[in-house]
mmCIF file as Biopython writes it, N, C-alpha, C and O atoms, coordinates in Angstrom:
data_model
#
loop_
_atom_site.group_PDB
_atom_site.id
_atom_site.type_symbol
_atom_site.label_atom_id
_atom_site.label_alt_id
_atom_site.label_comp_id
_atom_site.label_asym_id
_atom_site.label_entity_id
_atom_site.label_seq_id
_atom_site.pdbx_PDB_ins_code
_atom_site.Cartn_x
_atom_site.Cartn_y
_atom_site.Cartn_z
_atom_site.occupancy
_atom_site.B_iso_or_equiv
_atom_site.auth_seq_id
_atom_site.auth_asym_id
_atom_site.pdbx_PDB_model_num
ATOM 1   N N  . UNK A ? 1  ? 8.316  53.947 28.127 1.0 0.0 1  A 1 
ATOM 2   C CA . UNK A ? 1  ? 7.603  52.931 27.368 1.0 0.0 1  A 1 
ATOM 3   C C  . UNK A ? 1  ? 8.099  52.879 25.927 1.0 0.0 1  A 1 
ATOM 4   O O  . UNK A ? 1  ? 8.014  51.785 25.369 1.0 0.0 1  A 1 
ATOM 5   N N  . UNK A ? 2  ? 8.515  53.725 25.367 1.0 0.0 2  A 1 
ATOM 6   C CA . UNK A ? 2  ? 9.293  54.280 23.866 1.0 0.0 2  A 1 
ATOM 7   C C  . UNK A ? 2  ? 10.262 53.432 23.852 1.0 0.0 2  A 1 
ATOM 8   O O  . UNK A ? 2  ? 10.482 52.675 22.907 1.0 0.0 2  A 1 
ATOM 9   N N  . UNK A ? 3  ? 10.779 53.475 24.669 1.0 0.0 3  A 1 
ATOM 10  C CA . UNK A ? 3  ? 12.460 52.772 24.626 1.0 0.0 3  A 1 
ATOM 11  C C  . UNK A ? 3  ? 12.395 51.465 24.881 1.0 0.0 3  A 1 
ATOM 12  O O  . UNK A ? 3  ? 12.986 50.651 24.170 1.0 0.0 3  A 1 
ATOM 13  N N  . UNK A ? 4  ? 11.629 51.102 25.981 1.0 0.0 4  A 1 
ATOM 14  C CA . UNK A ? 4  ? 11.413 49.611 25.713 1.0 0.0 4  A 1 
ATOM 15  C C  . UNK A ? 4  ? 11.027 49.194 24.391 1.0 0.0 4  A 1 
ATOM 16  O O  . UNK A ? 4  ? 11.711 48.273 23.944 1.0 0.0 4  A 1 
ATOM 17  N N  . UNK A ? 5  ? 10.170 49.602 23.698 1.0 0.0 5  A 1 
ATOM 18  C CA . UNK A ? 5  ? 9.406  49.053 22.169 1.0 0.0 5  A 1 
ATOM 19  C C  . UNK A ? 5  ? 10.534 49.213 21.362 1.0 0.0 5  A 1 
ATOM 20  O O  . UNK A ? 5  ? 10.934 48.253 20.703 1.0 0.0 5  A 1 
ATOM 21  N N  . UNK A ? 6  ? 11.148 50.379 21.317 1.0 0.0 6  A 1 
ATOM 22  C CA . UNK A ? 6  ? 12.670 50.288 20.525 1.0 0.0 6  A 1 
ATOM 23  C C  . UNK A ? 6  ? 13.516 49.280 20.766 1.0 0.0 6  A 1 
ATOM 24  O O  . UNK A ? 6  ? 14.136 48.849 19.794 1.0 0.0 6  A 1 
ATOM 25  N N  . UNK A ? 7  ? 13.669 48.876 21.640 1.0 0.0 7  A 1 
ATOM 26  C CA . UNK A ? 7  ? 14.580 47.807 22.235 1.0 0.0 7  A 1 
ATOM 27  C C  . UNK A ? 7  ? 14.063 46.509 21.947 1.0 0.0 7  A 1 
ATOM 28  O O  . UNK A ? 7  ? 14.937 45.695 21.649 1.0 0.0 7  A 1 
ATOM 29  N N  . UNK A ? 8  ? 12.804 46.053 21.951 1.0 0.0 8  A 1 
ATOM 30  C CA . UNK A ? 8  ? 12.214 44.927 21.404 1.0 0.0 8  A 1 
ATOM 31  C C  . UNK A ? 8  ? 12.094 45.076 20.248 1.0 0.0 8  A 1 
ATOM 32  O O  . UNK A ? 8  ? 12.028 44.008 19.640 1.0 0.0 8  A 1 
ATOM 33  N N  . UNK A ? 9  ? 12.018 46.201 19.480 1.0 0.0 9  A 1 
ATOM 34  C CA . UNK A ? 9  ? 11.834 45.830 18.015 1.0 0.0 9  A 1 
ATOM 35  C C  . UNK A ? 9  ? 13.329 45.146 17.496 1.0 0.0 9  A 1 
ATOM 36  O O  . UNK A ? 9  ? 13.454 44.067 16.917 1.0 0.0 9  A 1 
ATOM 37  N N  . UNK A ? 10 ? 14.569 46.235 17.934 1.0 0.0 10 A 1 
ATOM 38  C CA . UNK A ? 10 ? 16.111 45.686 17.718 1.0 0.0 10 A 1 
ATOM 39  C C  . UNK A ? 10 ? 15.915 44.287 17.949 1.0 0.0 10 A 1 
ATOM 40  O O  . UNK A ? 10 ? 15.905 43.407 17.087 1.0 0.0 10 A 1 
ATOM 41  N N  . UNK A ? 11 ? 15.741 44.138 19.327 1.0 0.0 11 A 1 
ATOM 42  C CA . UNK A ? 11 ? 16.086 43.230 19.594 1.0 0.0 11 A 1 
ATOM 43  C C  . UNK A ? 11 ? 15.247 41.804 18.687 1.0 0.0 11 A 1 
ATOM 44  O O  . UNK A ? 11 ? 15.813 40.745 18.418 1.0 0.0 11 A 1 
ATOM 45  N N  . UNK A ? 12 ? 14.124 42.070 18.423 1.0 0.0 12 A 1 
ATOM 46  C CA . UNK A ? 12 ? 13.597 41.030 17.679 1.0 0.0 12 A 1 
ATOM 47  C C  . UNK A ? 12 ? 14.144 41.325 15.757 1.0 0.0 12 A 1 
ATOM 48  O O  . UNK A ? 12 ? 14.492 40.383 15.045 1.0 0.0 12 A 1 
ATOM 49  N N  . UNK A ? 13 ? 14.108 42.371 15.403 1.0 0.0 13 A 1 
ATOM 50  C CA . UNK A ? 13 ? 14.892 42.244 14.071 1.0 0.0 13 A 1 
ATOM 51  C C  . UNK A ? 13 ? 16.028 41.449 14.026 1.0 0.0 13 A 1 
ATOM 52  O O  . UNK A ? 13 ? 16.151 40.594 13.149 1.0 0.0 13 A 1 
ATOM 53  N N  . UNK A ? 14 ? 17.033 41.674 15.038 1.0 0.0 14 A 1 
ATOM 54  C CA . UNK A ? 14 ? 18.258 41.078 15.357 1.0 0.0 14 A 1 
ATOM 55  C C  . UNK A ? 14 ? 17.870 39.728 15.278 1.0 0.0 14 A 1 
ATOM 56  O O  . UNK A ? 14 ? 17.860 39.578 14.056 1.0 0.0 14 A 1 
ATOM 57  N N  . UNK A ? 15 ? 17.585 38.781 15.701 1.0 0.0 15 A 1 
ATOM 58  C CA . UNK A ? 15 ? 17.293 37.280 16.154 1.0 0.0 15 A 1 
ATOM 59  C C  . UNK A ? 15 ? 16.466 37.164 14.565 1.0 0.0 15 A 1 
ATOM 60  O O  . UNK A ? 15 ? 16.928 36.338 13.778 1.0 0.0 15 A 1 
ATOM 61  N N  . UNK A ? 16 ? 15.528 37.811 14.226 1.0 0.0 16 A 1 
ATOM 62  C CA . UNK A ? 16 ? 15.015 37.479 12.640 1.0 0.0 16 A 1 
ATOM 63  C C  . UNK A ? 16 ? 16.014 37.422 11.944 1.0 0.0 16 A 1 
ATOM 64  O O  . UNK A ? 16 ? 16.140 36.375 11.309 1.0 0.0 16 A 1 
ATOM 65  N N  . UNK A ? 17 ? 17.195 38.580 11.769 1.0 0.0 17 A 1 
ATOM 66  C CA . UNK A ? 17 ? 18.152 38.088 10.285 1.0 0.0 17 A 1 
ATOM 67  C C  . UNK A ? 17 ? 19.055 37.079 11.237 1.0 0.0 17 A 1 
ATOM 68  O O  . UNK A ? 17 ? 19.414 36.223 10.428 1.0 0.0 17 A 1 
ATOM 69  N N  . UNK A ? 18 ? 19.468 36.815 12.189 1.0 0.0 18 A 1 
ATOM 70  C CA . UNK A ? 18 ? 20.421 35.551 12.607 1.0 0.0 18 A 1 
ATOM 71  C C  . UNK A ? 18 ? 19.494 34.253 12.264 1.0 0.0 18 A 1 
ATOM 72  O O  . UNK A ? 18 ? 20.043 33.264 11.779 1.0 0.0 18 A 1 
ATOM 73  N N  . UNK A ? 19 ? 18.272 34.252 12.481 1.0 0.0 19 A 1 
ATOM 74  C CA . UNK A ? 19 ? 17.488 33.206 12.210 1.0 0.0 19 A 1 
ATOM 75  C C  . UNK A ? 19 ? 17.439 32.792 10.916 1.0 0.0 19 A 1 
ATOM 76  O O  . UNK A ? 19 ? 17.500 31.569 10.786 1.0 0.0 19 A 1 
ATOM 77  N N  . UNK A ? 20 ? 17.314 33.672 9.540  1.0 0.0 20 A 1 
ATOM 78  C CA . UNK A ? 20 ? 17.310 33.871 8.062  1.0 0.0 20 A 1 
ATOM 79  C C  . UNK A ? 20 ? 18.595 33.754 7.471  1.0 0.0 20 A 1 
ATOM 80  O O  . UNK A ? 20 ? 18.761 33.168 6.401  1.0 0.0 20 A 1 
ATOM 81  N N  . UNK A ? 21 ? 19.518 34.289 8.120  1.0 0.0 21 A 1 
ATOM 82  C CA . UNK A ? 21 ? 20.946 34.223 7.465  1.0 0.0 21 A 1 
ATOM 83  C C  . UNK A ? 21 ? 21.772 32.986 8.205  1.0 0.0 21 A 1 
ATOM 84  O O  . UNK A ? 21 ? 22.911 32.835 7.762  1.0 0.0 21 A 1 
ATOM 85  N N  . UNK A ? 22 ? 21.350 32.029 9.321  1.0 0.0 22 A 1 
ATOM 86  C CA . UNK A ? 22 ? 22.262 30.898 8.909  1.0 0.0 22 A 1 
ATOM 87  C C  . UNK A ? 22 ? 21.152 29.765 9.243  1.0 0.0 22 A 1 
ATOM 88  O O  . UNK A ? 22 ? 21.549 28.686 9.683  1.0 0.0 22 A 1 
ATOM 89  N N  . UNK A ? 23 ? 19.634 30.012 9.021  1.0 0.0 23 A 1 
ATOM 90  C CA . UNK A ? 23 ? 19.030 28.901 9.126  1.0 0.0 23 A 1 
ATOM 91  C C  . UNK A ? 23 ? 19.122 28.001 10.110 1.0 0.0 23 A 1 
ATOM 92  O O  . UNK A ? 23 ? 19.109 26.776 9.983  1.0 0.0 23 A 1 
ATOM 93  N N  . UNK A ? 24 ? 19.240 28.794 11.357 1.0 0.0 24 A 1 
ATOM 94  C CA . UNK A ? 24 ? 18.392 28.156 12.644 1.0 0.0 24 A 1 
ATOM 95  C C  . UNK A ? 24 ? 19.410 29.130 13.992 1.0 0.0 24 A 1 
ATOM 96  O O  . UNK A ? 24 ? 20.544 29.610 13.994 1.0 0.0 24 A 1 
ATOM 97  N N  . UNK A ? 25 ? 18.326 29.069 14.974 1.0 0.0 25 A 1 
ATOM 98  C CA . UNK A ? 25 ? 19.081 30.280 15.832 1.0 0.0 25 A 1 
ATOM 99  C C  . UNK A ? 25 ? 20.117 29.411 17.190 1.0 0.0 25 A 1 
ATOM 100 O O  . UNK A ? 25 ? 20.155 28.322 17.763 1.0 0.0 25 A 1 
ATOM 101 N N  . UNK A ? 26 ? 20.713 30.498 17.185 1.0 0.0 26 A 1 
ATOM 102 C CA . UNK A ? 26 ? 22.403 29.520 17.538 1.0 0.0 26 A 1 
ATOM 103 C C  . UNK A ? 26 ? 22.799 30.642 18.487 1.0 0.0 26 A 1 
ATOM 104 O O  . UNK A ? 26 ? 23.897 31.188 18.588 1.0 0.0 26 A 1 
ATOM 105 N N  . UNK A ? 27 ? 21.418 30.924 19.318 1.0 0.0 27 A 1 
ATOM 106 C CA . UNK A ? 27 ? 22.291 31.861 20.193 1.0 0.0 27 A 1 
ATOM 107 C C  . UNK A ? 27 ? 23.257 31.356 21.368 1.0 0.0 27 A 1 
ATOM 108 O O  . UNK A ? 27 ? 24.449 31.644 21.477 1.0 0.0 27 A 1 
ATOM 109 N N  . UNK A ? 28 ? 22.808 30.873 21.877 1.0 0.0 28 A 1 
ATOM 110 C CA . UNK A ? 28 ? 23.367 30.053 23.046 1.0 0.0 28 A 1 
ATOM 111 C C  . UNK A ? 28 ? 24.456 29.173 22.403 1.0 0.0 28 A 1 
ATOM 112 O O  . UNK A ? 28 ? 24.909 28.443 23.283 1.0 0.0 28 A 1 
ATOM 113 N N  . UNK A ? 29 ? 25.249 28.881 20.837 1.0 0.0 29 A 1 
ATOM 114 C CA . UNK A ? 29 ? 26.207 27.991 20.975 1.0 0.0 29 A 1 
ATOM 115 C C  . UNK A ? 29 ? 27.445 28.796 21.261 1.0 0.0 29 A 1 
ATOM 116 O O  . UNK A ? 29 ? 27.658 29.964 20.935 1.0 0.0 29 A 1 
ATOM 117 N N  . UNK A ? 30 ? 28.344 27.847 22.026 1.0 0.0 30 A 1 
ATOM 118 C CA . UNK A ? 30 ? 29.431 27.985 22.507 1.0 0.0 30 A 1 
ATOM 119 C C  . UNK A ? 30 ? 30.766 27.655 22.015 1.0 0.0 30 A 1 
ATOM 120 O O  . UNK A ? 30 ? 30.598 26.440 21.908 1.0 0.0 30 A 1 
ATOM 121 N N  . UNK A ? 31 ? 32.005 27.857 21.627 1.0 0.0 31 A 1 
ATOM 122 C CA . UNK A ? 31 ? 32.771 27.306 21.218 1.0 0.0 31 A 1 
ATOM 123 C C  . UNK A ? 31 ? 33.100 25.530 21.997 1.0 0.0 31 A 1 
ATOM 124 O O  . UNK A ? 31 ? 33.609 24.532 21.487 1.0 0.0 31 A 1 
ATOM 125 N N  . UNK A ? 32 ? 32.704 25.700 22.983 1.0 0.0 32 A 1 
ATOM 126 C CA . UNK A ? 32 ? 32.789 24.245 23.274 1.0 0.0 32 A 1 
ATOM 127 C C  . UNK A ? 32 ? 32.235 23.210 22.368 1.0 0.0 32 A 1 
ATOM 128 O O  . UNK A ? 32 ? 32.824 22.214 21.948 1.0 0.0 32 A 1 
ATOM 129 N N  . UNK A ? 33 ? 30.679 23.693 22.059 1.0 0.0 33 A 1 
ATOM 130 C CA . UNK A ? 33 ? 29.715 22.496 21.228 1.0 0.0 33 A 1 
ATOM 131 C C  . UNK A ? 33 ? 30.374 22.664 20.088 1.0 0.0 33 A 1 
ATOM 132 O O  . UNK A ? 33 ? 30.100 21.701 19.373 1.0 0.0 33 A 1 
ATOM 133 N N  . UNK A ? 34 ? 31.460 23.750 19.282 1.0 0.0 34 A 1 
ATOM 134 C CA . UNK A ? 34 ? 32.205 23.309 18.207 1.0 0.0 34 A 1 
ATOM 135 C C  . UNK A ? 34 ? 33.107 22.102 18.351 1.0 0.0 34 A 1 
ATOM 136 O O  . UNK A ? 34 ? 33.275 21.239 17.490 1.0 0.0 34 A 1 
ATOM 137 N N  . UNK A ? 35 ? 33.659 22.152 19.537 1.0 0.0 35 A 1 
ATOM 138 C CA . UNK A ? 35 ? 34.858 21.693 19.576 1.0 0.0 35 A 1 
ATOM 139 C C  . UNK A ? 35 ? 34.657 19.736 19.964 1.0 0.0 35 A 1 
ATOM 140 O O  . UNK A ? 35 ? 35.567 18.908 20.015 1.0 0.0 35 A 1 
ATOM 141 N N  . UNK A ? 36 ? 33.231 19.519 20.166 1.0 0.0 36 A 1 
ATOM 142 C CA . UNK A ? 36 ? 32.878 18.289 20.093 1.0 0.0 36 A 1 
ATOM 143 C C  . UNK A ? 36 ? 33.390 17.061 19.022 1.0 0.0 36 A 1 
ATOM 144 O O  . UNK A ? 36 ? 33.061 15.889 19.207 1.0 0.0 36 A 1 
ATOM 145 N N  . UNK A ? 37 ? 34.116 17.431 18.046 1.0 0.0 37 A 1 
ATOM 146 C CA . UNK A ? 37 ? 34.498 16.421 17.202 1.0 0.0 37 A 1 
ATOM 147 C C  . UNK A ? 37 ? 36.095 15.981 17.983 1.0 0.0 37 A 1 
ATOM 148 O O  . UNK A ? 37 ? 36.879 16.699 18.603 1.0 0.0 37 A 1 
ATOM 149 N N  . UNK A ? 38 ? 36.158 14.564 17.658 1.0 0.0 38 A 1 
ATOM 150 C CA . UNK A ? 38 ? 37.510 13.934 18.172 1.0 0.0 38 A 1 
ATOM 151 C C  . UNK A ? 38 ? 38.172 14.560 17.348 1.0 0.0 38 A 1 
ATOM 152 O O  . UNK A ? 38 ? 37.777 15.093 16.311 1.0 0.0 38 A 1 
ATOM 153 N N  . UNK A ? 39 ? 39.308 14.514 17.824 1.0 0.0 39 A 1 
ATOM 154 C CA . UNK A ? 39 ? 41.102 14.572 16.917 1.0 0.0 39 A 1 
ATOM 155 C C  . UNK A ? 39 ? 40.808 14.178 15.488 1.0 0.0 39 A 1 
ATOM 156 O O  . UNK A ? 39 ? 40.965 15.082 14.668 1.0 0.0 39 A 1 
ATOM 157 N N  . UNK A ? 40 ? 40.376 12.902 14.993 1.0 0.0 40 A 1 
ATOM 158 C CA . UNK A ? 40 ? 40.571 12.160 14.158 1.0 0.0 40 A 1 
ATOM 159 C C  . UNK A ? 40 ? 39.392 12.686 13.402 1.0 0.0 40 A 1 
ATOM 160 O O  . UNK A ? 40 ? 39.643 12.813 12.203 1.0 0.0 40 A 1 
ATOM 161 N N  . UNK A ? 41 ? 38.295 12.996 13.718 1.0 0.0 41 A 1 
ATOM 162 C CA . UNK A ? 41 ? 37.330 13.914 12.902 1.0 0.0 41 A 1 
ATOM 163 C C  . UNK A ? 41 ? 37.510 15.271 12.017 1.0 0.0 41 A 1 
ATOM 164 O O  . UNK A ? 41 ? 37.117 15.615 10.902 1.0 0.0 41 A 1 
ATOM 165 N N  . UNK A ? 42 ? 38.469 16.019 13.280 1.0 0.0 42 A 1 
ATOM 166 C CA . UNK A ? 42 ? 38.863 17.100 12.847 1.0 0.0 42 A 1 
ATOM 167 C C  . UNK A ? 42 ? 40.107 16.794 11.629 1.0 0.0 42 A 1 
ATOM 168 O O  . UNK A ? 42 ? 40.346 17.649 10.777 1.0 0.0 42 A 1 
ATOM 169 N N  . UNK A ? 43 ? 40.721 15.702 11.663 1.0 0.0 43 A 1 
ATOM 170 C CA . UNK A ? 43 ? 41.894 15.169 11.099 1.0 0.0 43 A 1 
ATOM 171 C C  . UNK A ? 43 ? 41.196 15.037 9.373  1.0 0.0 43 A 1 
ATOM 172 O O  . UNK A ? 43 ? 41.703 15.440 8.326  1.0 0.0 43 A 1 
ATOM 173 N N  . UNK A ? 44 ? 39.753 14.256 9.610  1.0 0.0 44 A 1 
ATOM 174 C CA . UNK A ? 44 ? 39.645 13.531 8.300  1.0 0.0 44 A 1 
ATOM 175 C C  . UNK A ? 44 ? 38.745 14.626 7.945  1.0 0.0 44 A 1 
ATOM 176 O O  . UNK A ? 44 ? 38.554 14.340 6.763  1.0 0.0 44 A 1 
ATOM 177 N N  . UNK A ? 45 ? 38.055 15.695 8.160  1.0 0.0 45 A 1 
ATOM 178 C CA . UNK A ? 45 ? 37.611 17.396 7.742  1.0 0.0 45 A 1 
ATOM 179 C C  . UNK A ? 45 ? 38.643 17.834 6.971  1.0 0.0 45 A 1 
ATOM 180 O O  . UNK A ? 45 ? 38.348 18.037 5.793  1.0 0.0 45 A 1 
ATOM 181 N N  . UNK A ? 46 ? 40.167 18.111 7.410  1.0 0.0 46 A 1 
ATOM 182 C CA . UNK A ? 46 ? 40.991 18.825 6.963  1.0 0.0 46 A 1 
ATOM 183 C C  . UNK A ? 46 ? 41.657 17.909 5.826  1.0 0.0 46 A 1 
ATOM 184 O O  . UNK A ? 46 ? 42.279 18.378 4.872  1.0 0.0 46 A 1 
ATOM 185 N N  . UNK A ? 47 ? 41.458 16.633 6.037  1.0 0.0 47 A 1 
ATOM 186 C CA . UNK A ? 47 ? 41.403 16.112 4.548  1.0 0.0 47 A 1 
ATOM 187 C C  . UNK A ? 47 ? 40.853 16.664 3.205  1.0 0.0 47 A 1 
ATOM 188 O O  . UNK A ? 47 ? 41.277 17.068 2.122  1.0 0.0 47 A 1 
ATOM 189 N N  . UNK A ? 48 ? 39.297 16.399 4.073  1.0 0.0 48 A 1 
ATOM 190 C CA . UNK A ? 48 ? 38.446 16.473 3.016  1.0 0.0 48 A 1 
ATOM 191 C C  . UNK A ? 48 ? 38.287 17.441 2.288  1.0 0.0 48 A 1 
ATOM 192 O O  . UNK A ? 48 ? 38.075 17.356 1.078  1.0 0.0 48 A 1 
ATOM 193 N N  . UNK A ? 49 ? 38.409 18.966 3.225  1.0 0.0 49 A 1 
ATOM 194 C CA . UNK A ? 49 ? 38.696 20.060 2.937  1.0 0.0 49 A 1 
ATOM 195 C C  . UNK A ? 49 ? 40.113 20.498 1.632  1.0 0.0 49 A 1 
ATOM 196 O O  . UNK A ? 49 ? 40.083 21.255 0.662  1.0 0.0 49 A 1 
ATOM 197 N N  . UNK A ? 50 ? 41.163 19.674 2.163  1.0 0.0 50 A 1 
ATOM 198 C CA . UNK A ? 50 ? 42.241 19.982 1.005  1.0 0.0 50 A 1 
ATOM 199 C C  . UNK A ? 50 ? 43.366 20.856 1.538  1.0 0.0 50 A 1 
ATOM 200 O O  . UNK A ? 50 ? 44.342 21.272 0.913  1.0 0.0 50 A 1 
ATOM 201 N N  . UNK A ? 51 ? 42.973 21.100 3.092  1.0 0.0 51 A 1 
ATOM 202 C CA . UNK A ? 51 ? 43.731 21.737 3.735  1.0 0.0 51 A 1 
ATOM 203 C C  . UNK A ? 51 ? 45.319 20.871 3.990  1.0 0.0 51 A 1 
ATOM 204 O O  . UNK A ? 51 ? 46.372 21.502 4.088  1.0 0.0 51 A 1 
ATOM 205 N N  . UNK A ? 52 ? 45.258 19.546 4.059  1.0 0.0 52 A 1 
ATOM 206 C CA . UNK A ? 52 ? 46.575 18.597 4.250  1.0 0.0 52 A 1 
ATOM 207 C C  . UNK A ? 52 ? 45.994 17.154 3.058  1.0 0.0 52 A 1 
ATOM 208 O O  . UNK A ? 52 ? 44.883 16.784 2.681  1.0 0.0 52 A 1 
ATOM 209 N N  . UNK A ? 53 ? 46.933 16.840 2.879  1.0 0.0 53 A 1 
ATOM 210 C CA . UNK A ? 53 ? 47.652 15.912 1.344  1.0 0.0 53 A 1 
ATOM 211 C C  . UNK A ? 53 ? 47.579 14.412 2.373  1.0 0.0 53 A 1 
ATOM 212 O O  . UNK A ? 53 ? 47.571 14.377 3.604  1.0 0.0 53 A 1 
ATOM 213 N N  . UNK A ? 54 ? 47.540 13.456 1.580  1.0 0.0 54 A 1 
ATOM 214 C CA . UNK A ? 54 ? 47.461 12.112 2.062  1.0 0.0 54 A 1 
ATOM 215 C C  . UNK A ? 54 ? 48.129 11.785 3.135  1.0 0.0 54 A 1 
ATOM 216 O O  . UNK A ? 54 ? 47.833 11.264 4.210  1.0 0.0 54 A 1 
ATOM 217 N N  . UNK A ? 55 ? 49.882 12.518 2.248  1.0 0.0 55 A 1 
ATOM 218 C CA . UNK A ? 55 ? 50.706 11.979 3.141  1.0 0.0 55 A 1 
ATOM 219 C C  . UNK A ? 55 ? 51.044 12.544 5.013  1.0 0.0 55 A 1 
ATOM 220 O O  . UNK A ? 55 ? 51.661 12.093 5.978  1.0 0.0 55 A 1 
ATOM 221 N N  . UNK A ? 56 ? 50.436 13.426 4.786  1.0 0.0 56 A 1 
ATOM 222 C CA . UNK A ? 56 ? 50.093 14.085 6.119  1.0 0.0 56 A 1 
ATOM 223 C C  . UNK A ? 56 ? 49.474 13.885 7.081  1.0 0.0 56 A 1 
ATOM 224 O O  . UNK A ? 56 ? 49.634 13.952 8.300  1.0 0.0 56 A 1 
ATOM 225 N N  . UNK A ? 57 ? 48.530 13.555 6.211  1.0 0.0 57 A 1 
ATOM 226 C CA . UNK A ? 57 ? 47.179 12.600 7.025  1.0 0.0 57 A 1 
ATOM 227 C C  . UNK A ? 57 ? 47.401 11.584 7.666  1.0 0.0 57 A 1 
ATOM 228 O O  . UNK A ? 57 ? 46.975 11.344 8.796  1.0 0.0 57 A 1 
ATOM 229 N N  . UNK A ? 58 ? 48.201 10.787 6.891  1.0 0.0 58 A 1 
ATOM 230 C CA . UNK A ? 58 ? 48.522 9.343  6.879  1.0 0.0 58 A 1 
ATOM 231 C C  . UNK A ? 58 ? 49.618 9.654  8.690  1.0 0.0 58 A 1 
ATOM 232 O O  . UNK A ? 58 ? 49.322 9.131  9.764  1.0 0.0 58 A 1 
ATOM 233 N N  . UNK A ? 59 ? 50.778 10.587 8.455  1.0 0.0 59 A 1 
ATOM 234 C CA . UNK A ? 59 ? 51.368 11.036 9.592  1.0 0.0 59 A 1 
ATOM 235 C C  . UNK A ? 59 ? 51.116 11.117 10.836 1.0 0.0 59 A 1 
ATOM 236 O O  . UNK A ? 59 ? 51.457 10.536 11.866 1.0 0.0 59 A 1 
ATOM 237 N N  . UNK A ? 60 ? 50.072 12.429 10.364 1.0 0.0 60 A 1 
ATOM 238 C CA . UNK A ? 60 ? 49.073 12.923 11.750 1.0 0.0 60 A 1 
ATOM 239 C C  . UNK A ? 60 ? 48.349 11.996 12.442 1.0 0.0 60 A 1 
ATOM 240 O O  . UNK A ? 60 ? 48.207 12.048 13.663 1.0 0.0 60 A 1 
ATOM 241 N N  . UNK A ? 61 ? 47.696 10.808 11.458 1.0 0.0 61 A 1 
ATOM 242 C CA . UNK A ? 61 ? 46.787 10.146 12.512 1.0 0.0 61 A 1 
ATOM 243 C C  . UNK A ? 61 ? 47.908 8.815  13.264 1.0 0.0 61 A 1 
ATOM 244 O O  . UNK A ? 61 ? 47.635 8.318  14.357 1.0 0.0 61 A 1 
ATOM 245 N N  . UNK A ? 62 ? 48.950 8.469  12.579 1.0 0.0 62 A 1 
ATOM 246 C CA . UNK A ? 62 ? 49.677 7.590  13.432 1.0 0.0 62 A 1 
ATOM 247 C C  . UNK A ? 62 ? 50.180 8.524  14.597 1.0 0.0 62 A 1 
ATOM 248 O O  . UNK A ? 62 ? 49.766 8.109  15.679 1.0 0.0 62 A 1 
ATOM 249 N N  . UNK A ? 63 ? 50.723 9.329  14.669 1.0 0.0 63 A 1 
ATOM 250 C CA . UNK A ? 63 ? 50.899 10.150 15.958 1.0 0.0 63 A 1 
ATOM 251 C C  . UNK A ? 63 ? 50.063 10.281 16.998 1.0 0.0 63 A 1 
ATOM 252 O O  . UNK A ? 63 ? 50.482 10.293 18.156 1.0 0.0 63 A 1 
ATOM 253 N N  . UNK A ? 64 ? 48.558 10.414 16.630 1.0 0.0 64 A 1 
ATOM 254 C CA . UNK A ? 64 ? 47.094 10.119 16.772 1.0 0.0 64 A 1 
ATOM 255 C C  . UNK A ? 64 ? 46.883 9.072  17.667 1.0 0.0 64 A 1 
ATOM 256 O O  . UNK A ? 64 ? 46.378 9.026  18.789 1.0 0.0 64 A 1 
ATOM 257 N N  . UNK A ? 65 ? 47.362 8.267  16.952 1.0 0.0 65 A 1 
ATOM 258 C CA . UNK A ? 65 ? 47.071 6.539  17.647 1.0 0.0 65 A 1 
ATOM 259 C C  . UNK A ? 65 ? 47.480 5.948  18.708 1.0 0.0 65 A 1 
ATOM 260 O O  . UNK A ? 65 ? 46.895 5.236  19.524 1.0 0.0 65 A 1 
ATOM 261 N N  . UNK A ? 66 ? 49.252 6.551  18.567 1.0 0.0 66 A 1 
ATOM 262 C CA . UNK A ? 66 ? 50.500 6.194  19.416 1.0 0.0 66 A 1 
ATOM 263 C C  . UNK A ? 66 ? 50.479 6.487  20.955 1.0 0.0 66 A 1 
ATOM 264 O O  . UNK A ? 66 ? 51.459 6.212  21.649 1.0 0.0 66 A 1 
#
């Protein structure tokens, strides 16, 4: 009976700071539900981000299109 209550306490501390530290619980997400944005989403992110320059952009998404 000890070890179960140990195990629920972990286990519920655990799920409290995931719940507190990214503001909402995300156990069940999957890299799939990341990967939900089109090409061209992920394209105009890495814009926005600063990760690739106009002219890159401008590149990538005609390749995109074609």
């Amino acid at each position: 009976m000890g070890v179960v209550l140990v195990l629920f306490v972990v286990v519920a501390g655990w799920l409290v700071y995931r719940y507190l530290s990214q503001g909402r619980l995300d156990l069940l997400r999957s890299d799939f539900t990341e990967s939900s944005q089109s090409p061209e989403d992920t394209l105009k992110r890495r814009l926005a981000e600063g990760r690739i320059d106009e002219k890159e952009y401008t590149r990538i998404r005609r390749t995109l299109r074609s």
